[in-house]
C-alpha positions in Angstrom: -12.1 -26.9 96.3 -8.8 -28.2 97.7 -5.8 -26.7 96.8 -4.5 -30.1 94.7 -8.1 -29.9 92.5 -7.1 -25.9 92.3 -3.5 -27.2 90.4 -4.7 -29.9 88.2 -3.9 -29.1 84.9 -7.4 -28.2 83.3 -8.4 -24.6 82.0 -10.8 -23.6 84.9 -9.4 -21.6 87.2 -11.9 -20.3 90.5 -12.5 -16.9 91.0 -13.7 -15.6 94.8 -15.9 -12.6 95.6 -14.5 -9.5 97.2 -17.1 -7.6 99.8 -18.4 -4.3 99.2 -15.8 -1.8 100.4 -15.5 2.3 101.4 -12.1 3.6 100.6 -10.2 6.8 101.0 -9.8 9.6 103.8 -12.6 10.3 106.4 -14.5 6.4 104.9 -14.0 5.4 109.1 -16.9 7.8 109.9 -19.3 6.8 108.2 -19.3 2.9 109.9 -22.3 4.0 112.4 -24.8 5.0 109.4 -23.5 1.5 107.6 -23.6 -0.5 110.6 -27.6 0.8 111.2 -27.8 0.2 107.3 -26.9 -3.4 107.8 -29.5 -3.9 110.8 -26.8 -4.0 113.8 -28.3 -4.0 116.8 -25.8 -5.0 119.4 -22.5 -5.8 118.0 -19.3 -7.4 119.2 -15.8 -5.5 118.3 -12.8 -7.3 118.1 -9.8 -5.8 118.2 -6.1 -5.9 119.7 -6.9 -3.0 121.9 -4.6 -0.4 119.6 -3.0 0.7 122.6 -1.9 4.3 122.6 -4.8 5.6 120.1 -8.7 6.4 121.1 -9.9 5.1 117.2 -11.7 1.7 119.2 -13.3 4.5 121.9 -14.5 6.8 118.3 -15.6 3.9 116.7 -17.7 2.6 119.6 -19.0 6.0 120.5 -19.6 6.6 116.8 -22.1 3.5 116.7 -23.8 3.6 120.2 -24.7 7.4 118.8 -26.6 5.5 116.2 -28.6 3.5 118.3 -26.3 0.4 118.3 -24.9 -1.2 121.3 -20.8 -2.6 121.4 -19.6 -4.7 123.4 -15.7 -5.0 123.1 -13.3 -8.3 123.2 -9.3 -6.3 123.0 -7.5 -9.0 123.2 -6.4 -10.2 119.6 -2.6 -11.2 119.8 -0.5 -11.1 116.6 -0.7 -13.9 114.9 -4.3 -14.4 115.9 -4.7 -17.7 118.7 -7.4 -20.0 118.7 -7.8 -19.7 122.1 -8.7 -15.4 121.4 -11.1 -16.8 118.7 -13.5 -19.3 121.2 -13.5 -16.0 124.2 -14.6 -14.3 121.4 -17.4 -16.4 120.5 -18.0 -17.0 124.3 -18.4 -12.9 124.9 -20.4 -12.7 121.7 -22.5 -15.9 123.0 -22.9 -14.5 126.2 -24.1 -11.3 125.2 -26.7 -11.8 122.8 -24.9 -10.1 120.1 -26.3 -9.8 116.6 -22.8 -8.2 114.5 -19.4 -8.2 114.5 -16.9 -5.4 113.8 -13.0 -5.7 113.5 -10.4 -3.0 113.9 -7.0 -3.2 113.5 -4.7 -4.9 111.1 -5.0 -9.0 109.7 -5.2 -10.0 113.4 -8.2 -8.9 114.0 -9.9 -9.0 111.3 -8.4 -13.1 110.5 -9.8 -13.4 114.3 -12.9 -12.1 113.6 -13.6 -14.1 110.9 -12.9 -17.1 112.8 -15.6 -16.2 115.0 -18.2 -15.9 113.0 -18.0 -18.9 111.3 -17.9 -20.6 114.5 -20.6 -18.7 115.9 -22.8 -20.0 112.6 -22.0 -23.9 113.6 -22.9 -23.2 117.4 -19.8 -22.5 118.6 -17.8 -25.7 117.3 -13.9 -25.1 117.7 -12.1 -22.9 115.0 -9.4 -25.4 114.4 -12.2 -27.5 112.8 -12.6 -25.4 109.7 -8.5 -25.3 108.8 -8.6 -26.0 105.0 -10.8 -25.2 101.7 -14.1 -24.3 102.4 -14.7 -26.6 105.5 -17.8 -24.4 106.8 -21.3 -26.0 106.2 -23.5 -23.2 107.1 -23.2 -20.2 104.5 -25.1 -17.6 106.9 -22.7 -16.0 109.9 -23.2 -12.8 111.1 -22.5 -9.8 109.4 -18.9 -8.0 109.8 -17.8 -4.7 109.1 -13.6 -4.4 109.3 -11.8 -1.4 109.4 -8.0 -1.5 109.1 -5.7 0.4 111.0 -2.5 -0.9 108.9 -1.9 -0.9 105.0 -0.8 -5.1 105.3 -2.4 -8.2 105.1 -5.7 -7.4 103.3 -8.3 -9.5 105.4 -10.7 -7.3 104.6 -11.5 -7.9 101.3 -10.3 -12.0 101.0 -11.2 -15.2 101.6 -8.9 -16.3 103.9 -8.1 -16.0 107.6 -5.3 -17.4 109.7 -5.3 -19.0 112.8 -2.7 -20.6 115.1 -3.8 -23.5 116.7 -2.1 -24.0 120.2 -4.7 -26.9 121.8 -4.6 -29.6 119.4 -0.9 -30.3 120.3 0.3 -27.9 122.4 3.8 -28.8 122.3 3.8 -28.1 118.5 1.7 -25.1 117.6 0.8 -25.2 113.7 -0.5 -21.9 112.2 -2.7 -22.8 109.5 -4.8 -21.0 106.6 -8.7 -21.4 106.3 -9.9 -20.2 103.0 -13.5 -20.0 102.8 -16.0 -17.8 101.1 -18.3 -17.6 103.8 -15.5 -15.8 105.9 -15.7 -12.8 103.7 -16.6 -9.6 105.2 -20.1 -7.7 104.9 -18.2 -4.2 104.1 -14.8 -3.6 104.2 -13.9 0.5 105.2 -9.9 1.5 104.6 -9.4 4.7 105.7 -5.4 6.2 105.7 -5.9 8.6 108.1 -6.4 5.6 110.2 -3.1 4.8 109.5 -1.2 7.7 111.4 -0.7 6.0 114.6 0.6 3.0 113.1 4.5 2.8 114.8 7.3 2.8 111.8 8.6 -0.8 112.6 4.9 -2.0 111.9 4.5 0.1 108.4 7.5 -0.9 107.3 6.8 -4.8 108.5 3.0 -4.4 107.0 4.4 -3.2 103.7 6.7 -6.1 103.2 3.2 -8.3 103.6 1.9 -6.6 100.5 4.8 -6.9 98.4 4.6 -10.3 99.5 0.9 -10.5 98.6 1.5 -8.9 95.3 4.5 -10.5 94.2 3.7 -14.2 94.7 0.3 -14.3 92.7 2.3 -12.5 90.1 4.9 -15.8 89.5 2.4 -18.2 91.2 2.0 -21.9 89.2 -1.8 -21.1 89.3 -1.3 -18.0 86.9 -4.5 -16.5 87.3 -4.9 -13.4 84.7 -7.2 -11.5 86.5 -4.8 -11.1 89.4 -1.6 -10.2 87.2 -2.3 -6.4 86.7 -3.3 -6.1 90.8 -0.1 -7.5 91.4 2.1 -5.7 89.1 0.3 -2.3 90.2 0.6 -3.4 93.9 4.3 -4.2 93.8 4.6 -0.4 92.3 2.6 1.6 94.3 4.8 -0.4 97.1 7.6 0.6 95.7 6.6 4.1 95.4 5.0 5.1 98.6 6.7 2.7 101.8 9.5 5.0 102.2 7.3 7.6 102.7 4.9 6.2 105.0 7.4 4.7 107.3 9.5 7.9 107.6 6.5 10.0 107.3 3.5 8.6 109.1 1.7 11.6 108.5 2.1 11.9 104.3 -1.4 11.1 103.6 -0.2 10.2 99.9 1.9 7.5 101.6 -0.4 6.3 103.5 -3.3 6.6 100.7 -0.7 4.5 98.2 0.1 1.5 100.5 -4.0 1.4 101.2 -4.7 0.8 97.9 -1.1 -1.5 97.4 -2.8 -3.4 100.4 -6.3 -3.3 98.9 -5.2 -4.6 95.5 -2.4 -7.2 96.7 -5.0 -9.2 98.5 -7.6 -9.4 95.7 -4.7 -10.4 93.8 -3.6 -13.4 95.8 -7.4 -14.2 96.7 -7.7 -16.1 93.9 -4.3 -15.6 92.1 -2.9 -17.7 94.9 0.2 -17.7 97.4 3.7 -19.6 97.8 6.7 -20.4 100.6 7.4 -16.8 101.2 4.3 -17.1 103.5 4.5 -20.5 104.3 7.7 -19.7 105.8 6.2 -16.9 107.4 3.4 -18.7 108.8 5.9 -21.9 110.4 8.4 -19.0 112.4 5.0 -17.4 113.3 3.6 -20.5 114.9 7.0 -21.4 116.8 8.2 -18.0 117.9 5.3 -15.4 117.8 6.9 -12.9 115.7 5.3 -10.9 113.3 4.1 -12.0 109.9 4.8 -9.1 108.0 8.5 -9.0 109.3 8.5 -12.4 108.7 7.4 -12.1 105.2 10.0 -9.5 104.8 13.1 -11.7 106.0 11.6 -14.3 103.5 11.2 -12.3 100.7 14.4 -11.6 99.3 15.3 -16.0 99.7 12.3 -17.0 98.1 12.6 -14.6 94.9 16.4 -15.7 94.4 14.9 -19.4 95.1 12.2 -19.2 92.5 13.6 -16.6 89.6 15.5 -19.9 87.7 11.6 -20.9 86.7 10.2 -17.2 86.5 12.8 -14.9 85.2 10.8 -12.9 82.5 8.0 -12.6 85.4 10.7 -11.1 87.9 12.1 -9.1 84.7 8.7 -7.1 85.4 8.7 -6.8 88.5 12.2 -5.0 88.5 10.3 -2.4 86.1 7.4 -2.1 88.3 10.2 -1.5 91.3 11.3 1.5 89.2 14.2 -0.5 88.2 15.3 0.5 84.5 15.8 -2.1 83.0 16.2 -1.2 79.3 19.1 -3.5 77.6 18.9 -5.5 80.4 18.2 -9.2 79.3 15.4 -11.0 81.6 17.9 -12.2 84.0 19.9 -9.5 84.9 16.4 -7.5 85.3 14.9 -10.1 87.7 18.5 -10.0 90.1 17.4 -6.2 89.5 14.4 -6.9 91.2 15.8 -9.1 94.0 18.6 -6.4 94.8 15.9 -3.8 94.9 14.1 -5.9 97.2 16.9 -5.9 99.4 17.4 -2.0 99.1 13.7 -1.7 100.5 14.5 -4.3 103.3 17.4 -1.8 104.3 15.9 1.5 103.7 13.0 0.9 105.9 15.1 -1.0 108.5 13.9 -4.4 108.6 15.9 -7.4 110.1 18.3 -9.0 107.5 17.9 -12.3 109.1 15.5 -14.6 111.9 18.7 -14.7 114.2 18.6 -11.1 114.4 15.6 -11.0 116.0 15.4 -10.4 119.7 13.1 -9.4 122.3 13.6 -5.8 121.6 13.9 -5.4 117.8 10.6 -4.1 117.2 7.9 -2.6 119.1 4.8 -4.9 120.6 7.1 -8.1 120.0 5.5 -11.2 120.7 8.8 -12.9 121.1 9.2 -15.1 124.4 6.1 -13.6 125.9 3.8 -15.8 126.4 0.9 -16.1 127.0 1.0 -20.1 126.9 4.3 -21.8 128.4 5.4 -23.3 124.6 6.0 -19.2 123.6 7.3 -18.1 127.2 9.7 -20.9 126.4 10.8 -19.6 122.8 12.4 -16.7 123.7 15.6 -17.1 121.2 15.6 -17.8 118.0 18.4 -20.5 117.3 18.8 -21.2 113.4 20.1 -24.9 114.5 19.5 -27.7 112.5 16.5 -29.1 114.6 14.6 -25.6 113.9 15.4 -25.3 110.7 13.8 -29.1 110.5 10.9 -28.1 112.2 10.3 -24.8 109.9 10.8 -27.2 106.4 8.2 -29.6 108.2 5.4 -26.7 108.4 6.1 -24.9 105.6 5.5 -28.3 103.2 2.4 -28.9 105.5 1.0 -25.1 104.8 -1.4 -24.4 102.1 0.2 -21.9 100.5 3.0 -23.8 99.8 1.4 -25.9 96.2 1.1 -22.1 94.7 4.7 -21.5 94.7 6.2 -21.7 90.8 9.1 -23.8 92.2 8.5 -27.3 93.0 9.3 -27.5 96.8 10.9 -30.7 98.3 12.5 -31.2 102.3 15.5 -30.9 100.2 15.1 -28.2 98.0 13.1 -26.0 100.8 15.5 -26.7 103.8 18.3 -24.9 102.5 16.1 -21.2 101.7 15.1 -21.7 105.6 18.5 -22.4 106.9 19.7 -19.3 104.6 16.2 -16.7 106.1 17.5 -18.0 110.0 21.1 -17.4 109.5 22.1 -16.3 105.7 23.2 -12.9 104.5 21.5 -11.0 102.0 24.8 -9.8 99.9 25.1 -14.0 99.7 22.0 -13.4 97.1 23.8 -10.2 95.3 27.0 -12.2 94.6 
């Protein structure tokens, strides 16, 4: 179903499946008895490497002490390339393997999922199932993914995103694939896990749930079954990020923005999306940096742009922030909302603005790095008018974009990207 059949106006509404999932503290051990459940025999991980932890090593020791063997690809990037998907399917080709087994955050697990649905059409090019549903063949390997971060839910939706750096190389387009056969066999999200994620990625993951839960919640599609995910999401968000970013180690924390994560995705899985990610995914694909930071910059723009058509929706989301709203009408409760959005931005010490970001605002940035010459070239971001042309262009191209409640034009949409490159947040207070 294409997203323009998903917004005609007729009262059925699609619902996708979530996989069969293990949650809570100590869930991570149990993936060798699973995996030999799930008739694993020689299995591929996938995975950014997770440099500075041994949880790949435990993992991996954890199955070949079941009888299973690994074989590891480490080289997810953020914002997961094509070109990581195909060696992927190449190593996995090459080896014989049977299984696949993602660890880490929404890279690997969006790579991952990539790879087997390429491996199930014989290794035909990733780029070629960008879209609704574009795979033919519903049986791909199984896939067990275990998350290191609390973020982008991969591993319990239907989607998966990919950047695509061959088919014009001079103008890399990150695009969504949504497809039910890309959803995992079992998903495992353990917080413990969690620990060793850096502060600047907590607080840059958590701003990709309240991203994930807050767009479903005012998206056009208004699916019911996704509101009450979405409302808890944006609370348990609002309630535990502090916490896990200043204190890795508070397992509540952690345990509150696993389940924000868990229940933010199945909220947008079928609840639906809008620009704050498409945004997202068009600095992604020109400059590398980090979707959740990304989402976070958005954020605060996108709200402010779409409140005028959702106020009594953003009303409840200023409750669910722990905003009290009482004799508040619905307006001055939604600005509530955005200027607690804002206070989170700033509490957890996020860049107020794309221009802000440099080389060395975060750690593990992507940003002028490489590996192809297109990113080795994009080492600045500039805000002129050229990039914020080229940013409007993806972001109407992306398929999250029909979701959002506010009808999105060049000319409505430019000016929320020129205001995320170079704007200030108090602008959105006044």
């Amino acid at each position: 179903m294409q997203v323009d059949e998903l917004l005609k106006p007729f009262p059925i509404k699609e619902f996708h499946p979530f996989p069969r999932a293990l949650l809570g503290p100590g869930s991570h051990e149990l993936i060798g008895p699973e995996a030999l459940k799930m008739g694993f025999k020689k299995t591929l991980i996938m995975t950014s490497g997770l440099r500075g932890t041994d949880i790949v090593h435990k993992i991996s020791e954890s199955m070949k002490w079941h009888g299973i063997e690994t074989v590891i690809y480490d080289q997810v990037e953020s914002n997961p390339k094509d070109y990581n998907v195909m060696d992927a399917v190449k190593l996995y080709q090459e080896n014989s393997c049977d299984s696949f087994v993602s660890i880490g955050g929404g890279s690997s697990h969006d790579a991952c999922k990539g790879a087997r649905i390429s491996v199930a059409h014989d290794g035909r090019n990733v780029n070629e199932f960008e879209g609704f549903n574009q795979s033919e063949n519903p049986k791909n390997p199984p896939h067990i993914a275990v998350s290191t971060t609390a973020g982008t839910g991969s591993e319990t939706s239907w989607a998966y995103v990919i950047t695509d750096t061959t088919t014009d190389p001079n103008n890399p387009h990150k695009y969504v694939a949504f497809d039910d056969n890309s959803v995992t066999s079992l998903a495992i999200d353990d917080p413990v896990l969690y620990y060793d994620c850096p502060i600047d990625f907590t607080a840059q993951c958590g701003f990709d749930v309240l991203a994930h839960a807050s767009e479903p919640y005012v998206s056009r599609l208004n699916f019911e079954p996704s509101l009450g995910n979405a409302l808890r999401a944006i609370e348990l968000t609002a309630e535990n990020l502090r916490a896990a970013v200043w204190n890795g180690q508070d397992l509540p924390g952690r345990e509150g923005m696993m389940y924000a994560q868990y229940i933010a995705a199945q909220a947008f899985n079928s609840g639906g999306l809008g620009i704050i990610h498409s945004i997202s995914h068009a600095v992604s694909a020109f400059y590398d940096t980090h979707h959740g930071l990304n989402n976070a910059i958005a954020l605060p723009r996108v709200w402010a742009f779409n409140m005028p058509v959702a106020y009594k929706r953003f009303a409840k989301i200023a409750t669910a922030m722990g905003v009290d709203t009482t004799h508040m009408t619905d307006v001055q409760a939604a600005e509530a909302a955005l200027a607690a959005s804002i206070r989170l931005l700033r509490d957890v010490g996020i860049p107020e603005k794309f221009t802000d970001v440099t080389q060395d605002s975060y750690s593990k940035n992507r940003l002028g790095q490489g590996p192809t010459k297109f990113y080795e070239n994009e080492k600045t971001i500039t805000g002129n008018d050229a990039d914020v042309d080229r940013i409007t262009n993806h972001v109407l191209g992306d398929a999250c974009t029909p979701g959002n409640p506010k009808e999105c034009t060049f000319t409505t949409v430019r000016p929320v990207v020129d205001h995320c490159l170079n704007g200030d947040l108090d602008d959105l207070l006044s």
